[in-house]
C-alpha positions as CSV (number, residue, x, y, z in Angstrom):
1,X,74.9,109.5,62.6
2,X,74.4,108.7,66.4
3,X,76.6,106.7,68.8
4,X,74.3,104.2,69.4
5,X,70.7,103.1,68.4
6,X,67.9,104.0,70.7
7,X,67.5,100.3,71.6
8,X,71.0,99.0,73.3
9,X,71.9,99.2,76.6
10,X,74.7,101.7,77.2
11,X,77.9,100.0,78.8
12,X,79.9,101.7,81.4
13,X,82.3,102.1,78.8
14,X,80.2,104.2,76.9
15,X,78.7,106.1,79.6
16,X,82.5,107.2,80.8
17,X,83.7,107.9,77.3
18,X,80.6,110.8,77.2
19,X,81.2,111.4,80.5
20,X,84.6,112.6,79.2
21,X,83.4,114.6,76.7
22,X,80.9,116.1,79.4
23,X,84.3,117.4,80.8
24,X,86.0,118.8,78.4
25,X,82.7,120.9,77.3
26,X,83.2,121.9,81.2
27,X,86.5,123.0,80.4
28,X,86.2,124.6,77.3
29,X,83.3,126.4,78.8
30,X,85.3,127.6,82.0
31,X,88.7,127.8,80.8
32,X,88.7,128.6,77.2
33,X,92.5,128.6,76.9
34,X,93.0,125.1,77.8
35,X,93.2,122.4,74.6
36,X,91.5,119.1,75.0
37,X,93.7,116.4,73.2
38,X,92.4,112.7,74.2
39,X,90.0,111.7,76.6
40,X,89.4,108.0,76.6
41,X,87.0,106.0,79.1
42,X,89.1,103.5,82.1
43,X,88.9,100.9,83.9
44,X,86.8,102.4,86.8
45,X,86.1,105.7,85.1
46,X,87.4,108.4,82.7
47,X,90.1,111.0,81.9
48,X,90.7,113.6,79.4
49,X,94.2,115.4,79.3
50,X,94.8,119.1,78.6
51,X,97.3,121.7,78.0
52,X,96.8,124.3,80.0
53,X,99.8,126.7,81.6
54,X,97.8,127.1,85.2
55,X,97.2,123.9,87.0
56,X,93.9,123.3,87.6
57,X,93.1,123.4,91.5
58,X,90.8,121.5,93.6
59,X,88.4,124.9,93.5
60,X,88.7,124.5,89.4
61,X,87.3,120.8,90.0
62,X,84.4,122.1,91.7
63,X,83.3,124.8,89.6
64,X,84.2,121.7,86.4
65,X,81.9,119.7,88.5
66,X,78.6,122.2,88.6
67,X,79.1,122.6,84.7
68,X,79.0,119.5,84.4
69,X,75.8,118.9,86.2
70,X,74.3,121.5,84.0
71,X,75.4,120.3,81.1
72,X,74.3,116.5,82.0
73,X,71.0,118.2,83.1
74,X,70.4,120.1,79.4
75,X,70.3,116.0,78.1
76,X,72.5,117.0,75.0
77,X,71.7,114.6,72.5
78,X,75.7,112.9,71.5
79,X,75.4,113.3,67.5
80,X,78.1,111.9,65.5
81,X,78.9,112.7,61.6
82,X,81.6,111.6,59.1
83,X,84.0,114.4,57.8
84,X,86.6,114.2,55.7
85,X,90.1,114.4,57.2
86,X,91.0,117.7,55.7
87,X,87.4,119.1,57.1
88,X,88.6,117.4,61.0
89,X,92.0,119.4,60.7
90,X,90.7,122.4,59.4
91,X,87.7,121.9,62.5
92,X,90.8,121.7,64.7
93,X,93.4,124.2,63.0
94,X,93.8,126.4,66.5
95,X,94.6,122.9,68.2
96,X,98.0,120.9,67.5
97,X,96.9,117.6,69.3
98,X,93.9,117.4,67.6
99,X,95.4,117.8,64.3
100,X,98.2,115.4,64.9
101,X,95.6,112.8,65.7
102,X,93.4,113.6,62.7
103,X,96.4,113.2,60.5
104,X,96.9,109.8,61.9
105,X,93.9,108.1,61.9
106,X,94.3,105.2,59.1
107,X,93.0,105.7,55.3
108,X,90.1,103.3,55.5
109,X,88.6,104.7,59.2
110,X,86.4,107.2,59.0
111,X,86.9,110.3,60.5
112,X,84.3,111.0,63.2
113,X,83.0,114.3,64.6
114,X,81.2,114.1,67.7
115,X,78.8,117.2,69.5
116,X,76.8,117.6,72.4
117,X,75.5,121.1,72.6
118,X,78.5,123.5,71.6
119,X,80.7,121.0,72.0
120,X,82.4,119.1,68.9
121,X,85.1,116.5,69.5
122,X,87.3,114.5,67.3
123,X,86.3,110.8,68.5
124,X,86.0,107.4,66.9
125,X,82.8,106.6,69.2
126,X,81.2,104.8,71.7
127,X,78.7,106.9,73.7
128,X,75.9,106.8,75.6
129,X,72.6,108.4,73.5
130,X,72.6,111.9,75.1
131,X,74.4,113.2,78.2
132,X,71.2,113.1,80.6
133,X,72.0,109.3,81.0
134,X,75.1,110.3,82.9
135,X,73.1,109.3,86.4
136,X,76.7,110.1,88.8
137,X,79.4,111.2,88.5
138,X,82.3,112.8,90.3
139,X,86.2,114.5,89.3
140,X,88.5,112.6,91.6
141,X,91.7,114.7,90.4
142,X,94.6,115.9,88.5
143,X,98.4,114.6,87.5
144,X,100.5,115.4,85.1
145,X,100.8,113.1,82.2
146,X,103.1,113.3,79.0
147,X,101.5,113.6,75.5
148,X,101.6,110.3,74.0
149,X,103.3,109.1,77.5
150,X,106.8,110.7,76.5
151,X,108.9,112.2,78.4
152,X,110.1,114.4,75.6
153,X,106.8,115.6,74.4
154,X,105.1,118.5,76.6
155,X,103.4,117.4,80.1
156,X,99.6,117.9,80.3
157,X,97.4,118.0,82.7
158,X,95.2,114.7,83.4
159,X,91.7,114.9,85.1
160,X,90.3,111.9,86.5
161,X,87.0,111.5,86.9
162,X,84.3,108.5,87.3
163,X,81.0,107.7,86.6
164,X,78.2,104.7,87.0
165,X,74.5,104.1,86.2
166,X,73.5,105.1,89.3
167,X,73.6,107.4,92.5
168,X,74.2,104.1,94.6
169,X,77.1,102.5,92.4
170,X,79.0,105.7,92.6
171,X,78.6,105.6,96.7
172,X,79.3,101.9,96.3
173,X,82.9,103.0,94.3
174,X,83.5,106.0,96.7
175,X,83.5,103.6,99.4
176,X,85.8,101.2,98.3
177,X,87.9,103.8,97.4
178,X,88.4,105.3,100.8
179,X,88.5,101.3,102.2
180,X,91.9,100.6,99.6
181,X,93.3,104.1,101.0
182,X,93.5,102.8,104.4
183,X,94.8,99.4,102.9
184,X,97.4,101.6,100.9
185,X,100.7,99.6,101.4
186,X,103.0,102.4,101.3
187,X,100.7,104.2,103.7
188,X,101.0,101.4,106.3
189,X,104.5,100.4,105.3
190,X,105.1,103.4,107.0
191,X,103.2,103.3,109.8
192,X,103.9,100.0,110.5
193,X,107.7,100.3,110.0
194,X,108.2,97.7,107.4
195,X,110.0,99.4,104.2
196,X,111.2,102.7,103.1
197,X,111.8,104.4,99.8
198,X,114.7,107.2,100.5
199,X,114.7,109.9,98.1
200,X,118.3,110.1,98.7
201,X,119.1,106.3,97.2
202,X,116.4,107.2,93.9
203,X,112.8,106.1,93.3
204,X,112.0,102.8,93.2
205,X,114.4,101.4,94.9
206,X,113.4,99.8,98.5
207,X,114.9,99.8,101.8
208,X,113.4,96.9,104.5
209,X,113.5,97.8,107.9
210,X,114.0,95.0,110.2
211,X,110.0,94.2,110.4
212,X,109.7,93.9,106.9
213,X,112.6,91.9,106.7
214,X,111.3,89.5,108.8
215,X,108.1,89.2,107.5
216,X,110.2,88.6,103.5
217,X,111.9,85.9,105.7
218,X,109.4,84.2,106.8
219,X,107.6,84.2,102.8
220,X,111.1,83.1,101.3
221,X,111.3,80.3,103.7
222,X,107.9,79.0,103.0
223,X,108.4,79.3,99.3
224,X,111.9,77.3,99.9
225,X,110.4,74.5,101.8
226,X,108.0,74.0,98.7
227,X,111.1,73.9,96.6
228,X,113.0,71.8,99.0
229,X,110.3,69.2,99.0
230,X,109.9,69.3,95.2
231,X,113.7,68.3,94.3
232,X,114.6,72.2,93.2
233,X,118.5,73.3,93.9
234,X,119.5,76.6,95.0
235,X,122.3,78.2,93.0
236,X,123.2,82.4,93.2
237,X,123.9,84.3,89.9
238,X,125.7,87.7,89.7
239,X,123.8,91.0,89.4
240,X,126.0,92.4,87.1
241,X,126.8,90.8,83.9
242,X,128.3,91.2,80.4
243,X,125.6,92.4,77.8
244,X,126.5,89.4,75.4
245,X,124.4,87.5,77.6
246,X,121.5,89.5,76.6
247,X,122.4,90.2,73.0
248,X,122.2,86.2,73.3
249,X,119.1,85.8,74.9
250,X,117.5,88.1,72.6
251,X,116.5,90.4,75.7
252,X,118.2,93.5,74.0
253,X,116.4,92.6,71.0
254,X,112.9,92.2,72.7
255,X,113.2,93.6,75.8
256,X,115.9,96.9,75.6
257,X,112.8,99.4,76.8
258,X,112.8,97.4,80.2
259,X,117.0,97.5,80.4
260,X,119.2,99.9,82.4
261,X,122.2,101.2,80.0
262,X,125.3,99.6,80.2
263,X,128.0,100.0,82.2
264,X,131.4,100.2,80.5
265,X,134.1,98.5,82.6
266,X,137.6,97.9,80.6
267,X,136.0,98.2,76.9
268,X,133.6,95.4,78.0
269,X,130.1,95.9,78.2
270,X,128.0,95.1,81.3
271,X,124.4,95.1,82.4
272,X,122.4,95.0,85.6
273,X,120.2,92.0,84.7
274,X,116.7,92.9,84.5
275,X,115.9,88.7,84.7
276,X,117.5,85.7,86.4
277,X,117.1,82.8,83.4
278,X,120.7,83.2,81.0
279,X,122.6,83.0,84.6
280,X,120.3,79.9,85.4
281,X,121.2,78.8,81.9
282,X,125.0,79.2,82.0
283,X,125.0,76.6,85.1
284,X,122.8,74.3,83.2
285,X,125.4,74.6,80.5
286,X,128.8,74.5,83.0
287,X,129.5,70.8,82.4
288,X,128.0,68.0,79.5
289,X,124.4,66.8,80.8
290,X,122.7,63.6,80.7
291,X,118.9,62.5,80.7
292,X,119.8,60.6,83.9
293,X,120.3,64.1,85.4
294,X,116.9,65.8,84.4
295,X,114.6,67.0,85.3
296,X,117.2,69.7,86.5
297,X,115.5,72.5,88.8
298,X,117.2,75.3,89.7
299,X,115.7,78.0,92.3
300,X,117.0,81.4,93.1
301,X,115.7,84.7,94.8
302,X,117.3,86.5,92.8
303,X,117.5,90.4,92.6
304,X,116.7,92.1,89.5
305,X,116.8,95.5,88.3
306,X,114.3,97.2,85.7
307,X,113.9,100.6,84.0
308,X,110.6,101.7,84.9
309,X,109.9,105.4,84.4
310,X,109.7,107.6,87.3
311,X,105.7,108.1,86.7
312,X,105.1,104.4,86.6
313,X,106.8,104.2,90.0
314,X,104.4,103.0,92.7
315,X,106.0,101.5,96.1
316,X,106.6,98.0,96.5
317,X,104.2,96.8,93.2
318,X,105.7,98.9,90.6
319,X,109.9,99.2,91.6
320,X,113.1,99.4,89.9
321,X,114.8,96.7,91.8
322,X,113.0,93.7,93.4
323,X,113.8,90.1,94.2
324,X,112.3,87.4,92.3
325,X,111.2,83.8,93.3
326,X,112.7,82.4,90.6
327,X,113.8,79.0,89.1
328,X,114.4,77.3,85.7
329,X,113.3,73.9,85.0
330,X,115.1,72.3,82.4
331,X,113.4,68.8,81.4
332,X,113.2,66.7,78.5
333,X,110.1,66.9,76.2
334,X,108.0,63.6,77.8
335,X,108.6,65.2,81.4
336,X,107.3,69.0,80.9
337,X,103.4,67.7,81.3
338,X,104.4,66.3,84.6
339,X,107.0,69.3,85.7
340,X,104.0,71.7,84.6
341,X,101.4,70.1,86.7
342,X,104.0,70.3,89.8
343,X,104.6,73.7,89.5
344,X,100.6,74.7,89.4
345,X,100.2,72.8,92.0
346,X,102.9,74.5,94.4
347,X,101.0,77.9,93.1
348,X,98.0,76.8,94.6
349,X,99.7,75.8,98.3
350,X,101.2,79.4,97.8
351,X,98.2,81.4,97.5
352,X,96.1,79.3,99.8
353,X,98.3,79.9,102.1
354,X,98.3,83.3,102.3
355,X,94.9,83.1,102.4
356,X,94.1,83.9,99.0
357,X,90.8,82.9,97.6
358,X,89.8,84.1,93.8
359,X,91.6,83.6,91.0
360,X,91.6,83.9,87.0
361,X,94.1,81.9,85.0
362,X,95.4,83.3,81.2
363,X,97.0,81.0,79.2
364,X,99.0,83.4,77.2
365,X,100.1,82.8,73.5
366,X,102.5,84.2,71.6
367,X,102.2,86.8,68.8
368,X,101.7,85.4,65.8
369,X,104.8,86.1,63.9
370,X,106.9,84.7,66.7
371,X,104.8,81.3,66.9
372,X,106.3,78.1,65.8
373,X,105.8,74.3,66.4
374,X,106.4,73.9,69.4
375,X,104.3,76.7,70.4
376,X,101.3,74.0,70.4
377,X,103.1,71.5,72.5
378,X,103.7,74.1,75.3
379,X,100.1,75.5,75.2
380,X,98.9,72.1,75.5
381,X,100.8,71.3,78.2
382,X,99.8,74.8,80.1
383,X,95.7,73.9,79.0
384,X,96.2,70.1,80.4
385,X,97.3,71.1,83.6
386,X,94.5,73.7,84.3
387,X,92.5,70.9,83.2
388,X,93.7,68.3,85.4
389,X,93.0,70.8,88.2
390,X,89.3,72.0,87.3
391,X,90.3,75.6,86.9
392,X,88.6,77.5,84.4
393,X,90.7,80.0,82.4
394,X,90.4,82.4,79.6
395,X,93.0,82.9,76.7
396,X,95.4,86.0,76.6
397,X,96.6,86.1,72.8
398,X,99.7,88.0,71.5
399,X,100.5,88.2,75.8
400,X,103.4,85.4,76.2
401,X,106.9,86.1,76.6
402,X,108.6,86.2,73.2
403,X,110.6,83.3,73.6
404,X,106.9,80.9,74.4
405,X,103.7,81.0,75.9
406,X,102.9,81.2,79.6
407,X,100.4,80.7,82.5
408,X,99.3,84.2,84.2
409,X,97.9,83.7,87.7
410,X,95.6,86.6,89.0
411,X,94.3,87.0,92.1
412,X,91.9,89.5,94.1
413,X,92.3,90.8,97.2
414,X,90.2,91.0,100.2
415,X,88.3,93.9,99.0
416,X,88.1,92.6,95.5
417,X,90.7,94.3,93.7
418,X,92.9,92.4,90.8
419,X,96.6,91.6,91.0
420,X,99.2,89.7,88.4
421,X,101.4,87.9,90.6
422,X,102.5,84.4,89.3
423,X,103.5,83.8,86.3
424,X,104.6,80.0,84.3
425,X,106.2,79.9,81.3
426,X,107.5,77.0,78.5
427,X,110.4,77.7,76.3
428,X,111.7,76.2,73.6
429,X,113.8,79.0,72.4
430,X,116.6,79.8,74.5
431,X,117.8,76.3,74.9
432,X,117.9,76.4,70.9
433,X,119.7,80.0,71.2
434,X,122.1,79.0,74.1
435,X,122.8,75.4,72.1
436,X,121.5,73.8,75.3
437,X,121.5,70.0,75.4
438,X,121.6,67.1,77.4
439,X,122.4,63.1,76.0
440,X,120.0,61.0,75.5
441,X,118.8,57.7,76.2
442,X,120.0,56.9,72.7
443,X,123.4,58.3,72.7
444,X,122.4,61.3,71.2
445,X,122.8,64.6,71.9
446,X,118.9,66.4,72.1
447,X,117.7,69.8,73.2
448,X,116.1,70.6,76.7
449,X,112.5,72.1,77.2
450,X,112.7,75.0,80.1
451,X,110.0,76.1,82.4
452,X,110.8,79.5,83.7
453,X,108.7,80.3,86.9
454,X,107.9,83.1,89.6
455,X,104.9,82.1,91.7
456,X,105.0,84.9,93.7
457,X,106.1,87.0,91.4
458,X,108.4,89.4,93.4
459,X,108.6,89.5,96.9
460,X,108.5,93.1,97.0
461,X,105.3,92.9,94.6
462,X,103.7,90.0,96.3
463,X,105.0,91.6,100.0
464,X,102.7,94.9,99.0
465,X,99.9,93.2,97.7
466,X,99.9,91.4,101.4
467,X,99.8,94.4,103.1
468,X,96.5,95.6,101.1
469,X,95.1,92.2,101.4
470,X,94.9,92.1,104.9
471,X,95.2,95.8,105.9
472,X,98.2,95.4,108.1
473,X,96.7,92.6,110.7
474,X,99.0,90.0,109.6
475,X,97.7,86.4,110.5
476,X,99.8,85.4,113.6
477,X,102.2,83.3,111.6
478,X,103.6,85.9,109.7
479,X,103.0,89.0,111.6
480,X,106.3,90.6,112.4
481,X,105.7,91.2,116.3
482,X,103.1,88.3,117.2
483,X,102.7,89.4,120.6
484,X,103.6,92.1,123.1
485,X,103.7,92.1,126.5
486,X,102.5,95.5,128.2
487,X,103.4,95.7,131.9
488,X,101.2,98.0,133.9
489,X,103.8,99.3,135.8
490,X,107.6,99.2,136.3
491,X,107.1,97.1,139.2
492,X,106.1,94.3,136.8
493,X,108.6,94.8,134.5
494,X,111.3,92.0,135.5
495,X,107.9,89.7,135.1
496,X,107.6,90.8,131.5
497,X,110.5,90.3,130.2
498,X,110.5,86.7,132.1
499,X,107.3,85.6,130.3
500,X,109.1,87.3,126.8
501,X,111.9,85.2,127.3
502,X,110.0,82.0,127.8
503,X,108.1,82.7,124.5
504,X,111.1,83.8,122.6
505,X,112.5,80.5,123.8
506,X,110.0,79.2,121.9
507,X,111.0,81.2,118.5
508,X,107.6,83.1,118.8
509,X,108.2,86.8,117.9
510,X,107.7,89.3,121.0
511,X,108.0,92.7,122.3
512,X,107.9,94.2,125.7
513,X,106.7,97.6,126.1
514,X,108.9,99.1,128.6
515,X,107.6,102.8,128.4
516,X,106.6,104.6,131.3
517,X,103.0,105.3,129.5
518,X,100.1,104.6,131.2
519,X,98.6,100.9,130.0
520,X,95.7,102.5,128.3
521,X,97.9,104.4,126.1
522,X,100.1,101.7,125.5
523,X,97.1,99.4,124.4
524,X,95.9,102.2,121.9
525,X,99.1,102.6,120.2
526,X,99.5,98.8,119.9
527,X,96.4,98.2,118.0
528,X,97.4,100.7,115.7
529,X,100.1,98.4,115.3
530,X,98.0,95.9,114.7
531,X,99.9,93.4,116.8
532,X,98.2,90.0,116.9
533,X,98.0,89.7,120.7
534,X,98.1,92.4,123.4
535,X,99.4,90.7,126.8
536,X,99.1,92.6,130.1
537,X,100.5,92.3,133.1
538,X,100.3,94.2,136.5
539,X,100.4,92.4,140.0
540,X,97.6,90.0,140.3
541,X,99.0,88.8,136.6
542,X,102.7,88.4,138.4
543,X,101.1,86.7,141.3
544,X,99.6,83.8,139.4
545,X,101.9,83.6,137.0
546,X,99.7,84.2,134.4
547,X,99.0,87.2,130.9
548,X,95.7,89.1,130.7
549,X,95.1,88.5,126.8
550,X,93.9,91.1,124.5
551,X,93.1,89.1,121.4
552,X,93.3,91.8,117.8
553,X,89.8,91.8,116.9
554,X,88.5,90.3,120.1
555,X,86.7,92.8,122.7
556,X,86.5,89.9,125.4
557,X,89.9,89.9,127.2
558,X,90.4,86.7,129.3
559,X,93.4,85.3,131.5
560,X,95.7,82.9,130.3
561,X,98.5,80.8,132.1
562,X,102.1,81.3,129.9
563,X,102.1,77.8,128.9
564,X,98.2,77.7,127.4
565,X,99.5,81.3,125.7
566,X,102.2,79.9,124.3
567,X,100.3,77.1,122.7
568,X,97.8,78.4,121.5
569,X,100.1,80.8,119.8
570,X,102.6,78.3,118.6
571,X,99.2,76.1,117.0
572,X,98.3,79.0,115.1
573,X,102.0,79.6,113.9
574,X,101.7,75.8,113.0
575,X,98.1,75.8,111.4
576,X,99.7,79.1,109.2
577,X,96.7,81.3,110.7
């Protein structure tokens, strides 16, 4: 048995599963005490984990790396042959993992052995032919990572590597990688003073420092002058609530992984909420309703808390506690198609605003034991609108929510990289579990179709996929400081704060720098602020009455009176550039 036949092409997939192997022959070969357990192939490369008591050091990579190359060089042929399962776990008695995987595969898969020269893995397939097609490679590095991914099992030790077809692809990869470093939010939420996640408080929790909050202001406002437009009604739900809610909801049933305990307060049982709907729902349900009242949107940015393990943990796109855009549509049955289309619709003037170009759209379905009859109407409804608006989109089975199916809006960033941010979704079930209903037309009383919907997703989410988007220089409009002014001396400094006041007049956002720096130092460490505009002013500026503009991204600097300044700036505020 081989991997593949002479005649296909091999995939990256392929090539990066062998690639791992390639490693753990390394390994083997170099540290004999470390046991390989899995090693599968990833999105943009490969891993393989290991026990091993030492930690493997940047030095260990190196030397891993020259095996490697000698081993790629030798052009092992990858053959494959079927064993029983008693042969794989006797192959593998010295190694637990291995074992405990053999044991596991089903009765009616075969049990594969895989070798390239001394090298024999347990491994269900999928390689490239022989190991001299591995044309680049490199390790990239080591984190811990729990067997199985619990906590309670022992931690390993994870070596990331990648691999490509060719020499040029991997350069292509290494440079993008060292582009989405420097575009690293938590890197430049730093540097540029935005957010803060203090140790002291616990992980993945975040602090926004006054030019972070403003920027979050200015995001929420847009969002709310969408809702304004489109009829929706603020309301504010508690963060802390009794458990029944959930037990109600069917969150505890579906959804108790993603949960913080509870919290026992006078033999009641309360939880943080991990989502904003059953509050939404409770208002909806305060007083009787009528079809004269619907469609009923409610809109809330509403805090949220999640258990997310500490390894999972990753600044503002992977947090504990974050605030949601979120509202709850509750309509009647001939209205969703029309609510539905509304709501795509104000995701589209969301991303294009933030200039956003490339998307992919999943309509997600439900799993199958969980779908019912109305499971067709909502996916219809989801499909129609997509339709109405020319977008293409793929199907995401088994990936709704558990109470109905949902739109998923991807987007990529600047430098091509794929984020989840909005999500859509129809439900039929927790107005039937909350006995939600509204009276009809008819006299009677009829149940309610919700739309639950975060186009953003979470600000803190959508906030650090912003920063990587455009690397820290903000478009004017939502920069935080949109312009400093940078007086060349002291003597100029009453001017300054003159032409500061007229623009903050204005409600522009400014700055004076009133260091006693020299101006070229003060210019340098404002660009690596990356504030919009640069305005300096010395005596012949104070004279006229004018700002010397240094443009972000402009090497021509050029005069400007305070009033042309001040509109051009206030037109760029108002064309959202």
């Amino acid at each position: 048995m081989t991997s593949t036949t002479q005649h296909e092409p091999i995939s990256l997939g392929d090539l990066r599963h062998t690639a791992a192997h390639v490693l753990a022959y390394a390994v083997q070969d170099l540290f004999p005490e470390a046991k390989p357990t899995i090693g599968p192939s990833i999105e943009n490369g490969f891993y393989y984990d290991f026990d091993r008591a030492q930690p493997f050091t940047p030095e260990d990579l190196q030397r891993l790396e020259q095996r490697m190359r000698e081993i790629v060089d030798k052009n092992y042929p990858m053959a494959g042959a079927e064993v029983t399962r008693e042969q794989a776990i006797e192959r593998f008695r010295d190694n637990p993992y291995k074992v405990a995987i053999a044991r596991e595969i089903p009765a009616r898969e075969p049990v594969t052995l895989y070798t390239i020269g001394d090298f024999t893995d347990l491994c269900r397939g999928g390689h490239a032919h022989s190991t001299g097609e591995i044309k680049a490679f490199k390790l990239m590095n080591v984190a811990g990572a729990y067997w199985r991914g619990d906590e309670h099992n022992p931690m390993l030790q994870r070596i990331y590597g990648t691999a490509w077809h060719s020499k040029d692809e991997l350069s292509q990869y290494l440079t993008f990688l060292e582009e989405a470093a420097k575009r690293d939010h938590r890197k430049l939420g730093a540097e540029l003073d935005l957010f803060s996640i203090e140790e002291e408080a616990g992980g993945g929790l975040i602090f926004w420092h006054p030019k972070g909050a403003v920027m979050r202001g200015i995001v929420e406002n847009f969002i709310r002058d969408g809702l304004r437009e489109r009829g929706y009604l603020p309301v504010i739900t508690p963060h802390v609530v009794s458990e029944k809610l959930f037990a109600i909801s069917g969150h505890l049933e579906n959804f108790a992984h993603g949960i913080f305990g509870p919290l026992e307060i006078e033999q009641q049982r309360f939880r943080l909420k991990p989502m904003n709907c059953p509050g939404h729902i409770l208002i909806y349900k305060s007083h009787a309703r009528s079809y004269r009242e619907l469609p009923l949107r409610f809109s809330e940015f509403g805090t949220v808390y999640r258990f997310e393990r500490s390894g999972t943990l990753h600044g503002l796109t992977r947090a504990r506690g974050f605030t949601q855009d979120d509202a709850h549509l509750f309509c009647t049955a001939d209205q969703l198609q029309g609510e539905f289309e509304q709501t795509l619709e104000e995701a589209l003037r969301l991303m294009n605003a933030f200039q956003f170009s490339a998307f992919e759209y999943y309509l997600s379905t439900r799993e199958p034991a969980l779908r019912a009859d109305s499971d067709a109407v909502a996916e219809r409804a989801i499909a129609n609108a997509l339709e109405k608006f020319e977008l293409p989109y793929q199907f995401d089975e088994g990936g709704g929510a558990f109470y109905g199916p949902k739109l998923d809006i991807y987007l990529h960033d600047a430098i091509g990289r794929k984020w989840q941010l909005g999500t859509v979704q129809v439900d039929f079930t927790l107005p039937e579990r909350f006995e939600l209903k509204y009276r009809g037309n008819d006299g009677q009383d009829h149940r309610p179709v919700m739309i639950h919907r975060a186009l953003a997703g979470s600000m803190e989410r959508f906030f650090g996929v912003l920063i990587e988007h455009f690397g820290g220089n903000f478009p004017v409009w939502i920069a935080p400081v949109q312009a400093v002014i940078a007086p060349i001396s002291e003597h100029q400094l009453d001017y300054a704060r003159g032409v500061a006041g007229q623009l903050s007049e204005q409600g522009l956002r400014v700055e004076v720098d009133s260091s006693n720096e020299k101006i070229g130092y003060k210019i340098r460490h404002w660009k690596t602020q990356k504030v919009p505009y640069i305005l300096v002013v010395g005596k012949k500026e104070e004279a006229a009455g004018t700002v010397n503009v240094n443009e972000r991204g402009v090497e021509e600097r050029r005069s400007a009176t305070v009033a042309g300044f001040m509109h051009e700036l206030q037109q760029k505020v108002t064309e959202k550039r």
